[in-house]
C-alpha positions as CSV (number, residue, x, y, z in Angstrom):
1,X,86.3,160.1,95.0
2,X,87.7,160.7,91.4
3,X,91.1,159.9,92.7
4,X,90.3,156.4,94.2
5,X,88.2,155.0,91.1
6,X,91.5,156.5,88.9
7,X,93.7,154.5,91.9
8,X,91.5,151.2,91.7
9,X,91.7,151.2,88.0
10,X,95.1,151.6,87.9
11,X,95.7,149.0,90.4
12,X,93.2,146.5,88.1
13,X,94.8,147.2,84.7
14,X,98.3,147.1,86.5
15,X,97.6,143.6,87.4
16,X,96.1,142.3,84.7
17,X,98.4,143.1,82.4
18,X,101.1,141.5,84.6
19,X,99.3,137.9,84.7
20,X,97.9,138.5,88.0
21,X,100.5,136.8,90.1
22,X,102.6,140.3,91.3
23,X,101.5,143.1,93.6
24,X,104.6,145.1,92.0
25,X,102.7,146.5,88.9
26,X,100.1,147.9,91.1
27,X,101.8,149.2,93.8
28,X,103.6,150.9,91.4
29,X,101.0,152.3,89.6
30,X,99.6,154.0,93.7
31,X,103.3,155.3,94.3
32,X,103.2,157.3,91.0
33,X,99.8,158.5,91.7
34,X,100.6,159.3,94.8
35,X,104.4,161.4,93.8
36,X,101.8,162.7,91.1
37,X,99.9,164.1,93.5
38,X,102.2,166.2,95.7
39,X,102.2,168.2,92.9
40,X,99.1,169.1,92.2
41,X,98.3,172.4,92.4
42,X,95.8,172.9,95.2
43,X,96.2,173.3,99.3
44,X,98.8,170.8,100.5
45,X,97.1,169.5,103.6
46,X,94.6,168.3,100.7
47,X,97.7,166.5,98.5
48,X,99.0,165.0,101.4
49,X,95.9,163.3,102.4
50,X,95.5,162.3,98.9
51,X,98.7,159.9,99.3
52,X,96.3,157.9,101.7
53,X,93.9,156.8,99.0
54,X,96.0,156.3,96.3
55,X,98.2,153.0,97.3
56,X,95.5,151.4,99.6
57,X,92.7,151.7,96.8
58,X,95.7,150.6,94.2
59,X,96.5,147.3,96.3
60,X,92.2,147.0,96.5
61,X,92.4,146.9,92.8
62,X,95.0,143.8,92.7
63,X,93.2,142.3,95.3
64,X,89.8,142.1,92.7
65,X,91.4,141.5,89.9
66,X,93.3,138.7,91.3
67,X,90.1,136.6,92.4
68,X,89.9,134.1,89.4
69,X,86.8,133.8,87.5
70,X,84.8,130.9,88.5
71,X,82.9,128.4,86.3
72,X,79.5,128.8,85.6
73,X,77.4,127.1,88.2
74,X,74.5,125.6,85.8
């Protein structure tokens, strides 16, 4: 769970810091998580499965940061 909120983070500072228009940032941001974590120390079957939920929660993260901020309905 720690690992997709880190991964969705990422993924939403990635692209706001990068004017919201690329996917780049934060699909960068997942690959390095997810390199990061074939090294963790811990039973591989459990790293490799990690990879899974580091890009696609990553991607999530540009994909809410990029909805605009609508105006105030009132």
């Amino acid at each position: 769970m720690c690992y997709a909120i880190g991964a969705f983070m990422g993924g939403v500072v990635a692209t706001l810091s990068s004017d919201r228009k690329q996917i780049y940032p934060a699909l960068i941001v997942g690959l390095a998580l997810a390199i990061g974590g074939l090294f963790n120390p811990g039973p591989m079957l459990f790293n490799v499965l990690s990879i899974f939920v580091y890009i696609p929660f990553s991607l999530l993260g540009f994909l809410v940061s990029k909805i605009k901020k609508q105006k105030d309905f009132y």
